[in-house]
C-alpha positions as CSV (number, residue, x, y, z in Angstrom):
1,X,-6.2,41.9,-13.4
2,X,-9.9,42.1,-12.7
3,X,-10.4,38.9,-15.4
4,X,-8.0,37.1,-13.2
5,X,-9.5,38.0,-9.9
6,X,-13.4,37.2,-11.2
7,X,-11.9,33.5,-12.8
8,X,-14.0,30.7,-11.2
9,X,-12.3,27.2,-11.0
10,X,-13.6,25.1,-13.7
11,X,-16.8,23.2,-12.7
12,X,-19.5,22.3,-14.8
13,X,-23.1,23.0,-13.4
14,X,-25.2,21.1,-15.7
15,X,-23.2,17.9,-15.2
16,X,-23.8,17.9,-11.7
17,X,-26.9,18.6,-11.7
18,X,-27.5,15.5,-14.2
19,X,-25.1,13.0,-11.9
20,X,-27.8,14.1,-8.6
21,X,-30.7,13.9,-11.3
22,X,-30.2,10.8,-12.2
23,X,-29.6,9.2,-9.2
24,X,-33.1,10.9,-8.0
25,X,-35.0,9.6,-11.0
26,X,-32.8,6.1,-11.2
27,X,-32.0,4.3,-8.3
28,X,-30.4,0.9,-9.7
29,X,-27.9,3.7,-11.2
30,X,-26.3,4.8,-7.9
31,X,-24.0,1.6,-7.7
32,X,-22.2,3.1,-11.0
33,X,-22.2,6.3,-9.8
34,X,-20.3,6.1,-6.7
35,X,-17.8,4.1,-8.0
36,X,-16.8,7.1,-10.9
37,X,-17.0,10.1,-8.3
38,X,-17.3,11.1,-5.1
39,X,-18.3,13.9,-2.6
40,X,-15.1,16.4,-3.1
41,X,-15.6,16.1,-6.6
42,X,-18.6,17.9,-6.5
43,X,-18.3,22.1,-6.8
44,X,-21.6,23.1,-5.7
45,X,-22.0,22.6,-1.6
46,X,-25.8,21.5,-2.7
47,X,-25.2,19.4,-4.5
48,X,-22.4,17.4,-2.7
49,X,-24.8,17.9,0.4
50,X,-27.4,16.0,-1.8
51,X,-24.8,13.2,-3.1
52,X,-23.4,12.6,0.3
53,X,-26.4,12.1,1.8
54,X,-27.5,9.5,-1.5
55,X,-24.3,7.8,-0.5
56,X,-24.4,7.5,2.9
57,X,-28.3,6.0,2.2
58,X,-26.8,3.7,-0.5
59,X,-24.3,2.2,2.1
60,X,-26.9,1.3,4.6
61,X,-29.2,-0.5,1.9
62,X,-32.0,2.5,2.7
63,X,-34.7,3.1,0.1
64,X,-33.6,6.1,-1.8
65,X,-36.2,8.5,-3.4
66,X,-36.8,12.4,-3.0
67,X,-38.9,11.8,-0.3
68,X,-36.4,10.1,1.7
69,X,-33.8,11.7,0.4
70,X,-35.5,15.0,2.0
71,X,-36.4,13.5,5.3
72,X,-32.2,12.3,5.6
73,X,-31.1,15.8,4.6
74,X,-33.6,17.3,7.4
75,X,-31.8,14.5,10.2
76,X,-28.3,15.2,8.8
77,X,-28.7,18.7,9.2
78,X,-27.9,19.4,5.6
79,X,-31.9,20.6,4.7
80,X,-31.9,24.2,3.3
81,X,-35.0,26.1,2.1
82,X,-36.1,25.6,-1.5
83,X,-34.8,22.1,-1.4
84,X,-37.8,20.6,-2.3
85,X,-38.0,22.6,-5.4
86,X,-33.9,22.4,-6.6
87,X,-34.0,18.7,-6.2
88,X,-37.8,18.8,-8.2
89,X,-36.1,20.7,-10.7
90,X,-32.7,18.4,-11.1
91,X,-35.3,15.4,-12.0
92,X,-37.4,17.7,-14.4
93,X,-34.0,18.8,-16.4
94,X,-32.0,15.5,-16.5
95,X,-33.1,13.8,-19.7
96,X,-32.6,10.5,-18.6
97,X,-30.1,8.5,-16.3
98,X,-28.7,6.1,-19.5
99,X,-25.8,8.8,-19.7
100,X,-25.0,8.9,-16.2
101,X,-21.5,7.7,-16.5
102,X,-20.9,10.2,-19.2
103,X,-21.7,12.9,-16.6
104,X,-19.8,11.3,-13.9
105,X,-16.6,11.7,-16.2
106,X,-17.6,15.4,-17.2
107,X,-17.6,16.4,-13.1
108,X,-14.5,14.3,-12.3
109,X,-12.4,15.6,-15.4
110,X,-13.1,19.1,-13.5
111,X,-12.7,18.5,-10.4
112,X,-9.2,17.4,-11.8
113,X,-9.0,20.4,-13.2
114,X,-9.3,22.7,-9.7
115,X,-7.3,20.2,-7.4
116,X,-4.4,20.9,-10.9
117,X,-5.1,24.7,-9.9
118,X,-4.9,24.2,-6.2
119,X,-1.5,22.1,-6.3
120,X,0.1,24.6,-8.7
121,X,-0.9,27.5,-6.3
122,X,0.7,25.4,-3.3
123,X,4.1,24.8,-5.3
124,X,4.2,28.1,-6.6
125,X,4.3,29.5,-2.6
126,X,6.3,26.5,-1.7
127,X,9.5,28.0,-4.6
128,X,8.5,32.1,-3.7
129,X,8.9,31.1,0.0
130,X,12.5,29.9,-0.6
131,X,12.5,27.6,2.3
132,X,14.6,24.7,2.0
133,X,16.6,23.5,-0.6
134,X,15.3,22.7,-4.2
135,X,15.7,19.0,-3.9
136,X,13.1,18.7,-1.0
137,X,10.8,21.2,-3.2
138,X,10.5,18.8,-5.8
139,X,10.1,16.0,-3.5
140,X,7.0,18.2,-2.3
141,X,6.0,18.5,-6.1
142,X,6.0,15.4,-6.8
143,X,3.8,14.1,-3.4
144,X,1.2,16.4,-4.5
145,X,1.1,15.5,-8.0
146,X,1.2,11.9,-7.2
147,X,-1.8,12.0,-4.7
148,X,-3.7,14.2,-7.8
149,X,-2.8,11.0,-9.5
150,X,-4.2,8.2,-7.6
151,X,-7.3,10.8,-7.0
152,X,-7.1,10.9,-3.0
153,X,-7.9,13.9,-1.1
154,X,-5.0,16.9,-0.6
155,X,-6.9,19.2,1.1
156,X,-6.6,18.0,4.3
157,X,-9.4,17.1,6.5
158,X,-12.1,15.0,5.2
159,X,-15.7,14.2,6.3
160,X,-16.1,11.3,8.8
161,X,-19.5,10.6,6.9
162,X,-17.0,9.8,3.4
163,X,-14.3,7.7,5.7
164,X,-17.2,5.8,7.1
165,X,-18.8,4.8,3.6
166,X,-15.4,3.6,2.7
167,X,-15.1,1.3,5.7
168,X,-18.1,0.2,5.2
169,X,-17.5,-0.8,1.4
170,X,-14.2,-2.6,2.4
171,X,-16.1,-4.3,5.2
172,X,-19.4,-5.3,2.7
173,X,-16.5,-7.0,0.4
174,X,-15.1,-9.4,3.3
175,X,-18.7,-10.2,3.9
176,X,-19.7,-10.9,0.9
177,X,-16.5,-13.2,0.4
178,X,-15.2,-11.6,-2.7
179,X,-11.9,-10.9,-0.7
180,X,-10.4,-13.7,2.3
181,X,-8.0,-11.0,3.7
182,X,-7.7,-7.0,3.9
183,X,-4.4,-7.1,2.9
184,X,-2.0,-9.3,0.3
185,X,-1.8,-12.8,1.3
186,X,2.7,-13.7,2.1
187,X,2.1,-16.9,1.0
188,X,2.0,-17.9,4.7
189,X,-1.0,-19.2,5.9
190,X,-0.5,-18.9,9.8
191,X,1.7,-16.0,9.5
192,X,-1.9,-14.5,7.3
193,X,-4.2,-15.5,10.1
194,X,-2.3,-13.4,12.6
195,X,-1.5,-10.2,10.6
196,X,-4.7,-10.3,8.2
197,X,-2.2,-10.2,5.2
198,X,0.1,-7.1,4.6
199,X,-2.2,-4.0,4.4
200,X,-2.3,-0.7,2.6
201,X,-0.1,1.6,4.0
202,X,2.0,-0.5,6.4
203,X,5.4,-0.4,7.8
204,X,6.4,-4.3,8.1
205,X,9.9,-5.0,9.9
206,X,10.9,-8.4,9.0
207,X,14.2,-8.9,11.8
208,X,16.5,-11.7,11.9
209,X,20.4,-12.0,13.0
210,X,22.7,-12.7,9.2
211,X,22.2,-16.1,7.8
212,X,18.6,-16.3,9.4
213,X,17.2,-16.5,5.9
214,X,15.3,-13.0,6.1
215,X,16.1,-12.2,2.4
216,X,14.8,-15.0,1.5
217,X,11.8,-14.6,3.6
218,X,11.2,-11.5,2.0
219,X,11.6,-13.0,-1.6
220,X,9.4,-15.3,-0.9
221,X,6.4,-13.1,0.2
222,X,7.2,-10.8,-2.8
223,X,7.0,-13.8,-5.3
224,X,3.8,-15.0,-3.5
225,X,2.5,-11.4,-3.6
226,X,2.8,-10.9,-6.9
227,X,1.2,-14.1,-8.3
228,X,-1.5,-14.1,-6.2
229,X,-2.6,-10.6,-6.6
230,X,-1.0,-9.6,-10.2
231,X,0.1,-6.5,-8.9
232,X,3.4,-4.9,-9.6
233,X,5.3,-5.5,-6.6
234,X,8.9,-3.2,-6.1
235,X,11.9,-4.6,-4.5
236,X,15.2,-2.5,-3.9
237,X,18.3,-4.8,-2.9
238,X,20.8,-2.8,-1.4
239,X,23.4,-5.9,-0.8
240,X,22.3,-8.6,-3.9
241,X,23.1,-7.6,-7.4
242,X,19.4,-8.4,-9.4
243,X,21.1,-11.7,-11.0
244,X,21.3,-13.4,-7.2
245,X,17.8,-12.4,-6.6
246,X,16.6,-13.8,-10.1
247,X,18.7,-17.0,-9.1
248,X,16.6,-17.2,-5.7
249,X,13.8,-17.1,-7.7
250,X,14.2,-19.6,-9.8
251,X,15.6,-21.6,-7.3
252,X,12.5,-21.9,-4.8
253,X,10.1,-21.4,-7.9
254,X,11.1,-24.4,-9.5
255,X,12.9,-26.3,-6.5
256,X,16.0,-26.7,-8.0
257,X,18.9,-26.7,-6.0
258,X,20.5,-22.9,-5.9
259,X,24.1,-24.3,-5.9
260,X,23.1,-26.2,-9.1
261,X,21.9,-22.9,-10.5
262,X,25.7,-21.4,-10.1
263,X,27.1,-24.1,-11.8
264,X,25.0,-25.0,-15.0
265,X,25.2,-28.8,-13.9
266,X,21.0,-29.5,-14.2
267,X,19.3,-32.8,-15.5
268,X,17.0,-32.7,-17.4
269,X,14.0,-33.2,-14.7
270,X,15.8,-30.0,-13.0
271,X,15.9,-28.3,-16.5
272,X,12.2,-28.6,-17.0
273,X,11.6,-27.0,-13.8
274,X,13.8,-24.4,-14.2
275,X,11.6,-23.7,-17.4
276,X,8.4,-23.7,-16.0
277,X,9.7,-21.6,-13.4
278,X,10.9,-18.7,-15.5
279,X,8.1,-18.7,-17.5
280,X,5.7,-18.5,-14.1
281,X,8.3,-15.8,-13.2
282,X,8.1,-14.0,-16.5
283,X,4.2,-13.7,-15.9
284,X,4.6,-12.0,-12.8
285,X,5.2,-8.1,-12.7
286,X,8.3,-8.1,-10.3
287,X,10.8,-4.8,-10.5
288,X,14.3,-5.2,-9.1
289,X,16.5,-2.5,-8.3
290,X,19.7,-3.3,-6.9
291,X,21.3,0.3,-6.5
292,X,23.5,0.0,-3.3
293,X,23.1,4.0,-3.0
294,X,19.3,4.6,-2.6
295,X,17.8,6.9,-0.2
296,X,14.2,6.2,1.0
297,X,13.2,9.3,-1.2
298,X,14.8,7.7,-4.0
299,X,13.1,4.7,-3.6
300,X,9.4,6.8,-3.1
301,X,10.0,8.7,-6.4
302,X,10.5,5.6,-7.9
303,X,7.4,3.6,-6.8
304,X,5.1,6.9,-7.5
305,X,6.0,6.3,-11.1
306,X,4.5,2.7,-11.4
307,X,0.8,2.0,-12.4
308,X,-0.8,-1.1,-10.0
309,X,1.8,-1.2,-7.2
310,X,1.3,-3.5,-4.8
311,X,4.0,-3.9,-2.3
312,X,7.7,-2.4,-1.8
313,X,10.2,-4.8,-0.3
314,X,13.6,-3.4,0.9
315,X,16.6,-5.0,1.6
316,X,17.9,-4.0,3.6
317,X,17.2,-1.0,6.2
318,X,21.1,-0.7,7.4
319,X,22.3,-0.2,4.6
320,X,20.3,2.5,3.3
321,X,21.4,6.0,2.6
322,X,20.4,8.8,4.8
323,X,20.6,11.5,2.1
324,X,16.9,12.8,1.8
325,X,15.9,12.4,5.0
326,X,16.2,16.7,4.8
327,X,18.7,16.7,7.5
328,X,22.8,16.0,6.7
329,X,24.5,13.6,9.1
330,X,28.2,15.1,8.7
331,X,29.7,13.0,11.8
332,X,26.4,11.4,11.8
333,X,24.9,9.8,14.7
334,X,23.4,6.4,13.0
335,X,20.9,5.5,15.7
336,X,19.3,8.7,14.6
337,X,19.5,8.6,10.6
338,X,18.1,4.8,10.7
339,X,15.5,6.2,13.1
340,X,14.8,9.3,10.6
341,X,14.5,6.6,7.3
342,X,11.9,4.5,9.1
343,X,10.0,7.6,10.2
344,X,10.2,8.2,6.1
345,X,9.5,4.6,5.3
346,X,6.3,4.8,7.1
347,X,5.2,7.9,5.8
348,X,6.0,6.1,2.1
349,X,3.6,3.0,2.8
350,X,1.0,5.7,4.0
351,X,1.5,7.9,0.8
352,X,2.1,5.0,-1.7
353,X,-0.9,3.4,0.1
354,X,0.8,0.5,-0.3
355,X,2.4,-2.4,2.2
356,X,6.0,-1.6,2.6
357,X,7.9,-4.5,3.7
358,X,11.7,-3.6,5.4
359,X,14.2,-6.2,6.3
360,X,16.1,-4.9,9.5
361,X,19.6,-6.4,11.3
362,X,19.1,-7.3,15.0
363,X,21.8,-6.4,17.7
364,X,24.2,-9.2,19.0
365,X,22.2,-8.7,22.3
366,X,20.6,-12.4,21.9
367,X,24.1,-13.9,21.2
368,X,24.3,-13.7,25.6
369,X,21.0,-14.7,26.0
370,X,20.2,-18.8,27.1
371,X,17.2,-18.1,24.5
372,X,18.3,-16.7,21.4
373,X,14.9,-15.9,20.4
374,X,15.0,-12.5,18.6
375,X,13.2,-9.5,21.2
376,X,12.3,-6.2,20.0
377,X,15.1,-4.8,21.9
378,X,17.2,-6.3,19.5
379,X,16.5,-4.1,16.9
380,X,20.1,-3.1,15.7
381,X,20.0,0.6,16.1
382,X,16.4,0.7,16.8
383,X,15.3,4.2,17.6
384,X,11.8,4.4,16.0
385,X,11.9,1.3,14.2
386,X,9.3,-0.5,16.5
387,X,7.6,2.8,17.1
388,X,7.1,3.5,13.7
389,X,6.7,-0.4,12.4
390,X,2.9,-1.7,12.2
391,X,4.2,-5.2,12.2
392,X,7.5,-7.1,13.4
393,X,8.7,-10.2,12.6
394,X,11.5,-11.7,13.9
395,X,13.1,-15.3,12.1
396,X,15.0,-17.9,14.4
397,X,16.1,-20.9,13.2
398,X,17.0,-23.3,16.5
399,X,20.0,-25.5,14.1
400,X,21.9,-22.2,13.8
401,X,22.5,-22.0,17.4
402,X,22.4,-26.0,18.1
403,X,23.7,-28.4,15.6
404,X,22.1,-31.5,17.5
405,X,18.5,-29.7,17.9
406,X,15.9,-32.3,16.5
407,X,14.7,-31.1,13.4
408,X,17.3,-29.0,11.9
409,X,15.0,-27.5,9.0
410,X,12.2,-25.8,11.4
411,X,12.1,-22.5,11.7
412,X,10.3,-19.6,13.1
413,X,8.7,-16.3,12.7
414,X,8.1,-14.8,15.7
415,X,5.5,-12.0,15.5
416,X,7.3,-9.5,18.1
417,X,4.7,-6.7,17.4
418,X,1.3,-6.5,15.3
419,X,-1.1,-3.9,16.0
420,X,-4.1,-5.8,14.2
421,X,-3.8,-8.3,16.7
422,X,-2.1,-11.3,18.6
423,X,1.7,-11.6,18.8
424,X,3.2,-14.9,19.4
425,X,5.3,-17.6,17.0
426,X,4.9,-19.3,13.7
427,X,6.5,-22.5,12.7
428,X,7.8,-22.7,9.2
429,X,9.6,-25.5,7.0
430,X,13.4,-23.9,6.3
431,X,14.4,-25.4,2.9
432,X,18.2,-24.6,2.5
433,X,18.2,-26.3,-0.9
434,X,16.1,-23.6,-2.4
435,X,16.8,-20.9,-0.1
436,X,13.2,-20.8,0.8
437,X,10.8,-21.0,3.7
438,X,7.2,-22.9,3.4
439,X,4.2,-23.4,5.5
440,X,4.8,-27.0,7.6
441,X,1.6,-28.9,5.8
442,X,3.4,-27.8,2.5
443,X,4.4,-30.7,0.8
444,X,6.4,-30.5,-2.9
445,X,6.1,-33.5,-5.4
446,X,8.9,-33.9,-7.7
């Protein structure tokens, strides 16, 4: 018993002591550094004292040295006595800063190693407390496990100082032009100017009335998603089997009339296309699940299983399953389960760190209206949806409602709520050949 109360988590001294060495003795090696570790990886208070304040110096393009190093620790309030001499004596007994990445992996492999110890501990009181049912456990399991995974923080508050350097990197990035948007571009240039792309951790509602075209909206953001970025992008269709969504696909990738595509009854021009397309598709990582039953918590367990993810697209949020949720609707009241699976839908983009993209019915509540222009009162049993969305889009097409309007292929998306900025509408070329939507300047040579 006493061997088990004296254990230490597993940390390794002389590693970290080489990592702060080195970037004492080496400064060109600090870029490397910081992208292998960071501040809660470090055991000894010290010495992530000593590496935050190295950081938060590297950030601001300050000259870093042991001299300034020990003037910032005195303004930070981190300065402790004998810190002349620790830091003298990390320099004297690194050997040299050439293995500095070998270090880096030595202190991040153990500072697996305690969060493993910490999240085991947590479970283990989760199961011994006995509260709730086993199912919602395991979902609790597997959140901590998967943040362990994608190495963010579980231990709940974290230093403004670390947050800031992270803004700042993302920032320095835009600057510098290596990225044109935060987010994933949808393929849409106006619609990108407005929201900034679709962003880590975002809810996005796109609304629209049936035969508005919002599935194939959505398609068409995944399919721009996932070429432009490579990542693996998720979508769960909850009304089209995976063969109609592949056939939507190929029809808009290769602009080959989707009615053709049900028949066989292609020339060869249209054949070539449709080639071309499914070997563009085939290149792409796209994942189709087209369960009708899934619950948001099925879909979660799901995405925290795939390496890369980039974006989730569901289709639709209606027809989703409340089961999950952690509460039972028996004679359920289904303003409040759709209201409880966006609150979860949100709290999966945050989790998954990934854009989560939801298509969403609107009410029949524009049907009376002279301007049928979707509002965000028409959210079709809205509770929280436009509480919890980030971003709402709502599609109109004007030839639905009036079969002499002027141009009978324009089309809108009307940005009913975006909390990076403006609001307003988008027009868009409707293609009902393909079952897609392009930009208006998009032209398409045969």
């Amino acid at each position: 018993m006493d061997e088990i109360l004296n254990r230490q988590l597993p940390h390794d001294d002389a590693a970290e002591q080489a990592v702060i060495g080195s970037m004492l003795i080496d400064d060109l090696c600090i870029s490397d550094v910081v992208e292998k570790v960071s501040s809660a990886d470090f055991y000894s208070t010290q010495n992530r004292d000593i590496y935050e304040t190295i950081h938060y110096m590297f950030s601001y393009n300050m000259k870093v040295d042991p001299i300034t190093v020990l003037d910032q620790m005195k303004s930070r309030g981190k300065y402790r006595n004998n810190l002349e001499q620790y830091m003298a004596e990390l320099m004297r007994v690194t050997p040299t800063s050439a293995n500095v990445i070998e270090y880096c992996t030595i202190v991040k492999d153990r500072a697996l190693m305690r969060n493993l110890v910490q999240t085991a501990e947590k479970i283990n009181e989760l199961v011994y407390e006995g509260s709730g049912e086993a199912e919602n456990m395991l979902e609790s399991a597997e959140q901590m496990i998967y943040a362990l995974r994608q190495g963010r923080n579980i231990n709940g508050l974290i230093p403004i100082s670390t947050i800031i350097s992270e803004v700042y990197e993302e920032m320095s990035k835009l600057g510098d032009g290596e990225k044109k948007l935060p987010g994933l571009s949808t393929g849409f240039a106006d619609i990108d100017r407005s929201t900034l792309g679709l962003n880590p951790g975002e809810l996005v509602i796109l609304a629209a009335r049936p035969a508005m075209g919002k599935t194939s909206m959505a398609l068409n953001i995944a399919l721009n998603a996932a070429k432009a970025s490579g990542k693996t992008i998720a979508v769960f269709s909850l009304e089209m089997s995976r063969e109609q969504i592949v056939n939507r696909f190929l029809s808009f990738e290769g602009m080959v009339d989707a009615k053709k595509l049900l028949t066989g009854d292609l020339n060869e021009a249209e054949w070539s296309r449709l080639g071309l397309a499914a070997s563009t598709l085939s290149r792409t990582d796209i994942r189709i699940d087209d369960n009708p039953t899934l619950s948001v918590a099925d879909m979660n367990a799901q995405c925290r299983r795939v390496d890369n993810l980039g974006l989730v697209v569901i289709d639709y949020l209606q027809l989703m399953q409340s089961s999950g949720s952690g509460h039972h609707y028996s004679s359920e009241s289904r303003t409040q389960a759709v209201s409880d699976m966006s609150r979860m839908l949100k709290i999966m983009a945050k989790e998954l760190n990934v854009p989560v993209v939801c298509l969403s019915q609107l009410s029949r509540a524009n049907e009376s209206r002279s301007d049928k222009r979707p509002q965000l009162s028409d959210l079709r049993e809205s509770g929280s949806i436009e509480q919890d969305a980030d971003v709402v889009i709502g599609l109109y097409r004007e030839f639905y409602y009036n079969q002499d309007a002027e141009n009978p292929n324009e089309a809108e998306a009307i940005i009913l709520k975006n909390r990076k900025g403006e609001t307003g509408s988008i027009r868009l070329n409707w293609m009902p050949e393909y079952t897609c939507f392009a930009n208006l300047d998009t032209t398409h040579e045969e």
